[in-house]
C-alpha positions in Angstrom: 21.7 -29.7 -17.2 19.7 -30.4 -13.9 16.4 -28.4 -13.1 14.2 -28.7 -10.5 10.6 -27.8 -11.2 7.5 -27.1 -9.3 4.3 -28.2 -11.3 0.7 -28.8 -11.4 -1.5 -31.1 -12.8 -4.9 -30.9 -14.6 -6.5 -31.5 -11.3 -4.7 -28.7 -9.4 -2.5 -31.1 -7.6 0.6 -30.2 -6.8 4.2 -32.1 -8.4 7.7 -31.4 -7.6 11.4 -33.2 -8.9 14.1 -32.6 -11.3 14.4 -33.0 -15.0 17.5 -33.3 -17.3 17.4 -30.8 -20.6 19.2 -28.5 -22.0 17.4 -25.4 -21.3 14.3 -24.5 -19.4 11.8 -24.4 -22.2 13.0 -27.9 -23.1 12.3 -29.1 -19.6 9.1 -27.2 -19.9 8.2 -29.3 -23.0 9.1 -32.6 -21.4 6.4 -31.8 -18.2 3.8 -30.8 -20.9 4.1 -34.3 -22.3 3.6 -35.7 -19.0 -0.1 -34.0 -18.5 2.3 -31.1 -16.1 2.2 -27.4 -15.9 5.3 -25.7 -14.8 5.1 -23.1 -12.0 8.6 -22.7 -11.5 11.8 -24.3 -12.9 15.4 -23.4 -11.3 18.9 -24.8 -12.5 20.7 -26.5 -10.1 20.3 -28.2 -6.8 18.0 -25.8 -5.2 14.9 -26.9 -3.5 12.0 -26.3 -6.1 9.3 -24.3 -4.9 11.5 -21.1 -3.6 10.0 -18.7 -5.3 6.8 -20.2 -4.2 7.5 -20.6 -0.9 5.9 -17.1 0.6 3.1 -18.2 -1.4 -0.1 -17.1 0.8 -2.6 -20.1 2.2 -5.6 -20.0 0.5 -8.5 -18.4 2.7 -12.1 -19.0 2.8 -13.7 -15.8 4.2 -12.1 -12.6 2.9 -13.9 -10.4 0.0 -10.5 -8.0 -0.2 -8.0 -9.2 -1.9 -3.8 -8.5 -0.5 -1.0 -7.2 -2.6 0.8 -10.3 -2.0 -2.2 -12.5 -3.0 -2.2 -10.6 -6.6 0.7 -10.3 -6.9 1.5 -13.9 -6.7 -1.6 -14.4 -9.3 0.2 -12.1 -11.6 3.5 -13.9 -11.5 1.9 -17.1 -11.6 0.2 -16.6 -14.7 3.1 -14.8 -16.2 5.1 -17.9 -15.8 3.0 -20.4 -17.1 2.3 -17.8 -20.6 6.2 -17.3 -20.6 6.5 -21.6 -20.4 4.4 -22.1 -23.3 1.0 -23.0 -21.7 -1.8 -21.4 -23.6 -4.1 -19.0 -22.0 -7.1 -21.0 -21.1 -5.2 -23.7 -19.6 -3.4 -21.0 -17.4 -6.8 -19.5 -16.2 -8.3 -23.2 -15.7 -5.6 -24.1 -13.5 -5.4 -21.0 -11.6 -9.3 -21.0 -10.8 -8.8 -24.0 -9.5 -5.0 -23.4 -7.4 -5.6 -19.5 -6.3 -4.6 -18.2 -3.4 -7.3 -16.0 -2.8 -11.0 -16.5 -3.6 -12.1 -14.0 -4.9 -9.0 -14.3 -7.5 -10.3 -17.9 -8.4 -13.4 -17.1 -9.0 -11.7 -14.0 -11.4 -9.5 -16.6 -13.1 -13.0 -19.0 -13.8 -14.8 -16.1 -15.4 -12.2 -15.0 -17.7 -11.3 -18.9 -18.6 -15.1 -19.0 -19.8 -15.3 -15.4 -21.6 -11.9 -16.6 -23.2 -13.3 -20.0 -24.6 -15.9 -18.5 -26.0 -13.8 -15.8 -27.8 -13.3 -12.8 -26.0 -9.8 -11.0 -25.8 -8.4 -11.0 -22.2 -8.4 -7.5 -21.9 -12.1 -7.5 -22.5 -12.7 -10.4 -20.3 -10.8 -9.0 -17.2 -12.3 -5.9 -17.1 -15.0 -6.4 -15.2 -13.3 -7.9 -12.3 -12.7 -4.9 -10.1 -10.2 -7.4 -7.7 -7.2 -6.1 -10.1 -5.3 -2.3 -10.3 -7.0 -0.6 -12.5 -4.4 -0.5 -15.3 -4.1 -4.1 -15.5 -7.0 -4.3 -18.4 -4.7 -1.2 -20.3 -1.7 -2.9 -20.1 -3.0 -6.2 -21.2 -4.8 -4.6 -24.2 -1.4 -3.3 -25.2 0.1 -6.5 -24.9 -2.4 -8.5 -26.9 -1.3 -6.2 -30.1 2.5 -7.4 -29.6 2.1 -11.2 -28.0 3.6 -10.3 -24.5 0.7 -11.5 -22.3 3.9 -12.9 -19.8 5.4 -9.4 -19.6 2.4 -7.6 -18.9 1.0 -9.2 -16.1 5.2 -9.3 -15.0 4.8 -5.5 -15.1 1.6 -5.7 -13.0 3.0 -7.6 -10.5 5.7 -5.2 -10.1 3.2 -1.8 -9.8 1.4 -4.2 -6.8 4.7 -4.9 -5.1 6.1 -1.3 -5.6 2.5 0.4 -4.1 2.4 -2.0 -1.4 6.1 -1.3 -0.4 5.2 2.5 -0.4 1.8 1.7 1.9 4.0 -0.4 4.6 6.7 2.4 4.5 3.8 5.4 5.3 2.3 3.0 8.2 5.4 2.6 9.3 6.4 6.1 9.7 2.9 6.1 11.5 2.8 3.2 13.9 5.2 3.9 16.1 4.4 7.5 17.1 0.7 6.3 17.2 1.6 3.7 20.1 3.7 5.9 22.1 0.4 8.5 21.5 -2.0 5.8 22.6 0.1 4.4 25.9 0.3 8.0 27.3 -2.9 8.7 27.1 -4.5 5.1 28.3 -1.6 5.5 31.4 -2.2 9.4 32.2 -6.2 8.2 32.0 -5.8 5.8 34.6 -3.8 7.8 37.0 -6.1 10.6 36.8 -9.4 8.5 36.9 -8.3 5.8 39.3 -5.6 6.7 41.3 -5.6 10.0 42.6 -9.3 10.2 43.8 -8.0 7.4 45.7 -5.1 9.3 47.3 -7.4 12.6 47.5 -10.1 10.7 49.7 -7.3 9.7 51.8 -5.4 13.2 52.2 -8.9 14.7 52.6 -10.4 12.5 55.8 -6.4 14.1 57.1 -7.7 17.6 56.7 -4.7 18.2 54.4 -5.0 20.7 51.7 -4.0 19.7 48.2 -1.9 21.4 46.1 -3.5 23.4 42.9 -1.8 21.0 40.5 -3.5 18.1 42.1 -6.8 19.9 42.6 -6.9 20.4 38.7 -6.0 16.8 38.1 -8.8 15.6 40.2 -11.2 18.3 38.7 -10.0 16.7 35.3 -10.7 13.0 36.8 -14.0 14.4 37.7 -15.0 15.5 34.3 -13.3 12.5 32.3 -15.5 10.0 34.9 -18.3 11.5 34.9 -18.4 12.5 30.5 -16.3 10.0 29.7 -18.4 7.7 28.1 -20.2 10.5 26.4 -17.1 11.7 25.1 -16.3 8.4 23.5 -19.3 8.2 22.1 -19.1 11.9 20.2 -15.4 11.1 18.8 -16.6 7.7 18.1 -19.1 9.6 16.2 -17.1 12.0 14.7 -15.0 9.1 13.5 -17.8 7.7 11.4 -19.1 10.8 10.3 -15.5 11.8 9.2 -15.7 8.1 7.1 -18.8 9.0 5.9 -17.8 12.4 4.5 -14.6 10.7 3.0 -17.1 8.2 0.9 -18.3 11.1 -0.7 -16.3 12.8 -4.2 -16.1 16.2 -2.6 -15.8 15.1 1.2 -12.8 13.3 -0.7 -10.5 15.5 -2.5 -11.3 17.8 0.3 -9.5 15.9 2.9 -6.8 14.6 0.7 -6.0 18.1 -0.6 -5.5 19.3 3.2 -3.6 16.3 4.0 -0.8 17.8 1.6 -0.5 20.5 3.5 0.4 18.8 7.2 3.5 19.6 8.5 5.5 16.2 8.1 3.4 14.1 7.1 2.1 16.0 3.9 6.0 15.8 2.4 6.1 12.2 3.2 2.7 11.8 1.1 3.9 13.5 -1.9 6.9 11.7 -2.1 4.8 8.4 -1.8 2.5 9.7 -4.2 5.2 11.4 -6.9 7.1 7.9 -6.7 3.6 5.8 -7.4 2.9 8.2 -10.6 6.3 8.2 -11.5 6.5 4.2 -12.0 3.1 3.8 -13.3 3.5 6.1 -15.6 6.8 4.4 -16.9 5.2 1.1 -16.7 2.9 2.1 -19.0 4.7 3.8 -21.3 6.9 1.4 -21.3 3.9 -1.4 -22.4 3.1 1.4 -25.1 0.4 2.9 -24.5 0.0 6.4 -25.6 1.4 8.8 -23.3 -2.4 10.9 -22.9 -4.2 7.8 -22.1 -0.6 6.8 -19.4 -1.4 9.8 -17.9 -5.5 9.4 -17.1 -4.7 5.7 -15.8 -1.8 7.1 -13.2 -4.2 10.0 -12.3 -6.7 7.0 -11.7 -4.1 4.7 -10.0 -2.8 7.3 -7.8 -6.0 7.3 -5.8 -5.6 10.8 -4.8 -7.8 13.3 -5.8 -5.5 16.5 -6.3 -2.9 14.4 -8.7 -5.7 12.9 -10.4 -7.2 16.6 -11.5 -3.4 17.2 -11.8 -3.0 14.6 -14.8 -6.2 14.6 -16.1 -5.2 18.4 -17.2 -1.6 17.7 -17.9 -3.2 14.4 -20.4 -5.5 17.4 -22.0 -2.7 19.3 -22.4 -0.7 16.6 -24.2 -3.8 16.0 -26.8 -3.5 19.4 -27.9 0.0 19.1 -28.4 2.1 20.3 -25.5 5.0 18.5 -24.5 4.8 16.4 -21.0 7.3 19.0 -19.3 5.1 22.0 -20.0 1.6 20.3 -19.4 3.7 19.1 -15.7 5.2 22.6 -15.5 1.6 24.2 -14.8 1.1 21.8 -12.1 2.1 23.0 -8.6 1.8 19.6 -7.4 5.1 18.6 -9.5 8.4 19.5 -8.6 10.5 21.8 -10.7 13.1 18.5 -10.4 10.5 16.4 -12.3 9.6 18.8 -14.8 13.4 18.8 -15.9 14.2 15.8 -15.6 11.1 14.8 -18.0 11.9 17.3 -19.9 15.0 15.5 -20.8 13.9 12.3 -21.3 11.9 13.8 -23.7 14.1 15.4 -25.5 16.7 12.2 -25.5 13.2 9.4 -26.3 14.1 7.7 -23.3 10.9 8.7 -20.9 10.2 5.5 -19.7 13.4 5.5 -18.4 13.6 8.4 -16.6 10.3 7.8 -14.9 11.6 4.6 -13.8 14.4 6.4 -12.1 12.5 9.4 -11.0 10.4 6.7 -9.7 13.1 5.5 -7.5 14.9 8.5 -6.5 11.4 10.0 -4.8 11.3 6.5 -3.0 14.6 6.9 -2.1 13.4 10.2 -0.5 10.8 8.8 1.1 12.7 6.5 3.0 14.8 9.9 4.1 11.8 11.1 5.3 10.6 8.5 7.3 13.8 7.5 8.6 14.2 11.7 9.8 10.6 12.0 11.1 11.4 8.5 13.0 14.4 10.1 14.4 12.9 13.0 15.6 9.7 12.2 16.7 11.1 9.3 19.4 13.1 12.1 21.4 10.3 15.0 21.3 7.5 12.1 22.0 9.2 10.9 24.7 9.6 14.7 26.0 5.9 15.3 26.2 5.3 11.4 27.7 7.3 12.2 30.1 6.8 15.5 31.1 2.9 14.7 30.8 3.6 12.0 33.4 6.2 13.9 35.5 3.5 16.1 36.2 1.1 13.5 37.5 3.9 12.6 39.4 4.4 15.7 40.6 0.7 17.1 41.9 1.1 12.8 43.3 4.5 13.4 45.6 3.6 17.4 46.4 0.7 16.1 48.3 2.3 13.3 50.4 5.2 16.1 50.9 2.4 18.8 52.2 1.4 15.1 54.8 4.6 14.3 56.0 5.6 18.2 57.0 2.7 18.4 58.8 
C-alpha cells in the first residue's frame, strides 16, 4: 500500500514522499530507521502535508498564544506519541518546529524536566500558555499510557471554545458596525455640514426650523465638548477594564451580563455548551467526576458557573448525585438536570454531556442566526430614521428659502 508522509528530521527540517508498507505504523517504522519523524501519513495519492497545510507561520513577536497555534501543538504531538516516537524526542523536535514561540520555548522546558525524570503532567504545569485542564487530563493519562489521546482531547476543547468565541463575535460584529457608521455619519452631518448651511440661511435672514435649530444646538455642544467627551468615555473605558481585573469588579459584571436582553441567552448557551463538553472530556479521560467539575468551573472563565460548580463538586463529595447538586443551581436548565440525570442512571455521562454539549451549540447558533435576523431590519430602522431626520431639519430649511 502507498502512503504519503510528511516528516521531520533531527534538525527540524522538513521531508515529504511516499513509502510502500502495509500499514501506517509500518511506514512509521521504516522513517524511524531513516533518522525521520512522522508528522502525518495518508494512504493514497493525496498530497502529504494536508492536514498541515493551515498550519500557522511561526511569529517572532507575540507573548499570546491562538487557538489554532495550540491546537496545532496538541495534534502535533499527539501524532508523533500515537507513531511510536517517545516523549522527549517529541518535545525536542517541537521546541525546535513550533509554530508559536512561546509554545517552543514550552515544549524545551518540559523536554529538559522530562530527561531529568519528571512526569509530564508535573512538567507542564507551570506553563500557563495551555487550558488549564491540560496538566489533569495528562495526569490521567500517564496512569493508562494514552499520552496521544489526551492531548487529542485537548486539542478538541481548544477548537470547540474557539468555535463558540468566533460565533459570540460574530453575533456582535455586525450590529457593532452598523452602530459605529451611524454615529461617525450623523457626527459629521451635525458638526460639519449644517453650521455650514446655517451660516448661509442666516446672512439670508431666513429662520430655521426647530428641528434644525436643535441639531445645530447639538453641533454646538459636540464641537465645542467633544474632545472632552472622548476623553471621559475613553476613561470610563479603562476604568471599566480596570474594575474587570479585579475578583469582585469581575463576577460582578459577568453576573449582570446574564441578565441582558439578547445577548445574556446567547452567553449561557455558549457557556452551558463549554461546561457541558469539558466536563465530558474529562470524564471521559477519568478523572473523578468532583475534581471534572472544579476544572470546568475553572475553564468556564465565568465567575457565576464557576461558584455554580464549585458547590455542585461539594455537593458530589458528600454524596449527592450530579442531577441534584445541578438541580440547586439556577444557572442550569431543568433540560440538563434530566438529561444528566439519566445518564447517570444508564453510566453513560460522558456521553450525554457530549451530546448536551452539542445540542446547546446547536442553540447557539439558533440564537445568533435569530438575533442576526432581527437586528439588521430594526438597525436599519433607527439608521435610517436617525438620518432621515437630519435630512429632514437639512431640506425643511432650503424649503422655508425657496418659498420665500
Amino acid at each position: 500500500m502507498q502512503f504519503q508522509y510528511t516528516a521531520v528530521d533531527g534538525r527540524g527540517q522538513e521531508h515529504r514522499g511516499s513509502l510502500q508498507g502495509d500499514s501506517q505504523a509500518t511506514v512509521a517504522a521504516q522513517m524511524r530507521a531513516r533518522g525521520l519523524f512522522p508528522l502525518e501519513i495518508v494512504t493514497g495519492p493525496a498530497v502529504a502535508g494536508a492536514a498541515l497545510a493551515g498550519a500557522p507561520k511561526r511569529r517572532l513577536l507575540s507573548p499570546f498564544v491562538r487557538s489554532r497555534d495550540l491546537s496545532f501543538f496538541c495534534r502535533q504531538l499527539s501524532l508523533m506519541l500515537r507513531s511510536g516516537l517517545s516523549l522527549l524526542d517529541a518535545l525536542k523536535l517541537l521546541a525546535a518546529g513550533a509554530s508559536h514561540p512561546r509554545l517552543a520555548r514550552a515544549a524545551a522546558a518540559m523536554a529538559l524536566d522530562v530527561a531529568r525524570g519528571q512526569p509530564l503532567s508535573q512538567a507542564l504545569a507551570p506553563h500557563t500558555c495551555f487550558p488549564a485542564l491540560t496538566a489533569r487530563l495528562v495526569k490521567a493519562a500517564e496512569a493508562v499510557g494514552e499520552l496521544d489521546k489526551a492531548f487529542s482531547r485537548v486539542a478538541e476543547d481548544v477548537e470547540r471554545r474557539a468555535a463558540l468565541r468566533a460565533q459570540l463575535m460574530a453575533s456582535l460584529l455586525y450590529p457593532s458596525v452598523v452602530i459605529l457608521v451611524a454615529i461617525g455619519v450623523v457626527a459629521f452631518l451635525i458638526a460639519k455640514v449644517l453650521p455650514k448651511f446655517a451660516r448661509f440661511l442666516t446672512r439670508r435672514a431666513v429662520q430655521l426650523p426647530t428641528s434644525t435649530r436643535m441639531l445645530l444646538e447639538l453641533g454646538e455642544f459636540l464641537t465645542a465638548w467633544g474632545v472632552y467627551l472622548g476623553v471621559g468615555c475613553a476613561l470610563a473605558g479603562v476604568g471599566l477594564f480596570l474594575f474587570h481585573r479585579t475578583p469582585r469588579g469581575r463576577a460582578l459584571l459577568q453576573r449582570l451580563s446574564l441578565s441582558l436582553p439578547v445577548a445574556g441567552g446567547i452567553l449561557r448557551y455558549g457557556l452551558l455548551a463549554q461546561i457541558a463538553g469539558t466536563l465530558g472530556t474529562l470524564l471521559d479521560s477519568g478523572l473523578p467526576l468532583q475534581e471534572s467539575l472544579q476544572i470546568s468551573g475553572q475553564a468556564s472563565g465565568h465567575a457565576s458557573y464557576e461558584t455554580s460548580l464549585q458547590t455542585a463538586s461539594q455537593r458530589v463529595l458528600r454524596g449527592e448525585p450530579l442531577a441534584h447538586a445541578l438541580a440547586t443551581q439556577p444557572l442550569f436548565p431543568a433540560l440538563m438536570v434530566q438529561v444528566v440525570r439519566v445518564g447517570e442512571e444508564t453510566g453513560g455521562l460522558e456521553l450525554v454531556l457530549r451530546e448536551l454539549a452539542a445540542f446547546f451549540d446547536t442553540q447557539l447558533q439558533a440564537r445568533i442566526r435569530t438575533l442576526t435576523t432581527l437586528f439588521e431590519p430594526v438597525l436599519l430602522l433607527v439608521v435610517g430614521s436617525v438620518v432621515g431626520l437630519v435630512y429632514h431639519s437639512f431640506f425643511q430649511a432650503v424649503f422655508q428659502l425657496a418659498a420665500r
